[in-house]
C-alpha beads as a LAMMPS data file, in Angstrom:
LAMMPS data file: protein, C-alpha beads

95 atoms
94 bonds

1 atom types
1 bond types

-500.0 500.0 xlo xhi
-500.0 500.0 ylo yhi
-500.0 500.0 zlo zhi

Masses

1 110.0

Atoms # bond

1 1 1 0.000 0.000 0.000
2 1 1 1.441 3.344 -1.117
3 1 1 1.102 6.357 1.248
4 1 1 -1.287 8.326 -1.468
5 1 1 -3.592 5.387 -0.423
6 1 1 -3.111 5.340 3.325
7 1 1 -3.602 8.770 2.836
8 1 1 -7.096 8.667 1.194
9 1 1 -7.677 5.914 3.174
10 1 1 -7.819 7.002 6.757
11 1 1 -10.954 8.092 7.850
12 1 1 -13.427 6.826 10.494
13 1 1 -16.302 4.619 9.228
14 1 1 -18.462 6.774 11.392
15 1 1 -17.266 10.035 9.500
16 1 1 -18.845 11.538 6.401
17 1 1 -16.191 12.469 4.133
18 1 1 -16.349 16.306 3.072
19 1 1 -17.598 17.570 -0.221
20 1 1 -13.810 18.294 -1.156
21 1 1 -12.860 15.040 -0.675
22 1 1 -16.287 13.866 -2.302
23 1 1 -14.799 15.799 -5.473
24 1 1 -11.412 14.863 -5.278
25 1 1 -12.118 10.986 -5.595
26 1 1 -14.981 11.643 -8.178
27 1 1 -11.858 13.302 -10.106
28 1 1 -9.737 9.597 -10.288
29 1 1 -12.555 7.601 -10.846
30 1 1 -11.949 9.155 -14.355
31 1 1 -8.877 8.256 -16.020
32 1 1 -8.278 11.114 -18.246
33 1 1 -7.310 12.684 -15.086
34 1 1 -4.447 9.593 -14.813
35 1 1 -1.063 9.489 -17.186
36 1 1 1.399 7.120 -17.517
37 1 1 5.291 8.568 -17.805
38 1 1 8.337 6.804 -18.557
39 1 1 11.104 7.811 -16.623
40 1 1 15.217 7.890 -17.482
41 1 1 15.386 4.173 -15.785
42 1 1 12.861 2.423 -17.762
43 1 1 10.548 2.258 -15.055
44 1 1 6.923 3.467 -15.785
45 1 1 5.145 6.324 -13.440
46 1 1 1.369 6.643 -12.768
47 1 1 0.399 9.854 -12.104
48 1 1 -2.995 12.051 -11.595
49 1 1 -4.464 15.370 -11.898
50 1 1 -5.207 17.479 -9.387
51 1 1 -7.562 20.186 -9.598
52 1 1 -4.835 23.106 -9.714
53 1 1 -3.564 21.217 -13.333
54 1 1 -0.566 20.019 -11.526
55 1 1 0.445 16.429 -11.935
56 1 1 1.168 14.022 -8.901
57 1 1 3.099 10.649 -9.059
58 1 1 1.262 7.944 -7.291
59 1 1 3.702 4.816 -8.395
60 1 1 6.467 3.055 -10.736
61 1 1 5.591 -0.120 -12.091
62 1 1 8.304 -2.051 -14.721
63 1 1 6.087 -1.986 -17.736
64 1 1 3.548 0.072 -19.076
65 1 1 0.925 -2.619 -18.827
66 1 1 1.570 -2.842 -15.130
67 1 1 1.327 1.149 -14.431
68 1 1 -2.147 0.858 -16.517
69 1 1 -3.207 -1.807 -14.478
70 1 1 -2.432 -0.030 -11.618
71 1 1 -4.660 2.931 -12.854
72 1 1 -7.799 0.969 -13.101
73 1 1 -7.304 -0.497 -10.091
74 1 1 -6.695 2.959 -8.187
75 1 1 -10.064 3.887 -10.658
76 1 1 -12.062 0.391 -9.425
77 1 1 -10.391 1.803 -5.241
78 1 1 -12.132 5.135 -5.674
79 1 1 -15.501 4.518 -7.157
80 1 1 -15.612 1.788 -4.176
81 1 1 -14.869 4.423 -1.961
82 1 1 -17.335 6.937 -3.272
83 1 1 -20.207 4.309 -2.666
84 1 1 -19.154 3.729 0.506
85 1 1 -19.679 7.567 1.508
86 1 1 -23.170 7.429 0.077
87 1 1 -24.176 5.276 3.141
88 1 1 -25.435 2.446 3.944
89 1 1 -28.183 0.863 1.259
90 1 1 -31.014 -1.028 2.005
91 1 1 -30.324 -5.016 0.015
92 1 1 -33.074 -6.715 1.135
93 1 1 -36.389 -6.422 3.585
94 1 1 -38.579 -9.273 5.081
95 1 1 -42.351 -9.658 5.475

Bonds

1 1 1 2
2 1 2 3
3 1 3 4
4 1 4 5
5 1 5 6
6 1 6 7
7 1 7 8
8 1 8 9
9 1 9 10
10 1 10 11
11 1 11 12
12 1 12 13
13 1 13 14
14 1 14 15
15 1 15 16
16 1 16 17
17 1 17 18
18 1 18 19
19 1 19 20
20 1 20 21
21 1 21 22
22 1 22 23
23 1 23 24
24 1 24 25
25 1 25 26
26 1 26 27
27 1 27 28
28 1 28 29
29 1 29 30
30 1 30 31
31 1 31 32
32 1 32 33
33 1 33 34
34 1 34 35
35 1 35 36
36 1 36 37
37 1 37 38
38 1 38 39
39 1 39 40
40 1 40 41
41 1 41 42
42 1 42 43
43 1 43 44
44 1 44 45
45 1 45 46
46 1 46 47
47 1 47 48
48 1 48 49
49 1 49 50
50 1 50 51
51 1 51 52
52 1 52 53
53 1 53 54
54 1 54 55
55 1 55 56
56 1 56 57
57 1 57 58
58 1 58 59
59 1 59 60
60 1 60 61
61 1 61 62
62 1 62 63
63 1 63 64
64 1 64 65
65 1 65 66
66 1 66 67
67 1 67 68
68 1 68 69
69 1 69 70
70 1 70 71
71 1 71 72
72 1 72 73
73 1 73 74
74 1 74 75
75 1 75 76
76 1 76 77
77 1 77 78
78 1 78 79
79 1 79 80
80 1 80 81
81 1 81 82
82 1 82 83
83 1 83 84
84 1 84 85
85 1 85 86
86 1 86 87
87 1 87 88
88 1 88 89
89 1 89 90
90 1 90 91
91 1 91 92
92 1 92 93
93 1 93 94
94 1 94 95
């Protein structure tokens, strides 16, 4: 687990995240708003947008079909996440 993820990933269960934060994950559930970069030692970087249009590494993978794989999986983390703030959902009642 990278730090970006402990990061985004430490908040009470009890605690509604704020509309900023809301935003923020709404942002990299969209990956036009992820890039992969190849750097001077071969190794491929993932990086997002952030809202100011400034670019933020996230990880290095070895090849570029790792670092995209990577990117949908941070995608698949932060539309989980953004359900998960919506609350709890009612699955099934009984008679």
């Amino acid at each position: 687990m990278t730090y970006f993820y402990y990061k985004t990933n430490s908040f009470n269960a009890n605690e509604t995240p704020s509309p900023e934060t809301i935003e923020f994950w709404k942002s990299l559930t969209k990956k036009k708003n992820w890039r992969i970069v190849q750097l001077s030692n071969g190794y491929f970087q993932t990086e997002f947008l952030r809202s100011d249009d400034q670019w933020v590494d996230v990880t290095r993978r070895q090849s570029m079909l790792e670092a995209e794989k990577a990117i949908d999986a941070s995608v698949e983390h932060y539309e989980k996440k953004l359900t998960f703030a919506e609350g709890p959902k009612v699955v099934k009642t009984f008679k």
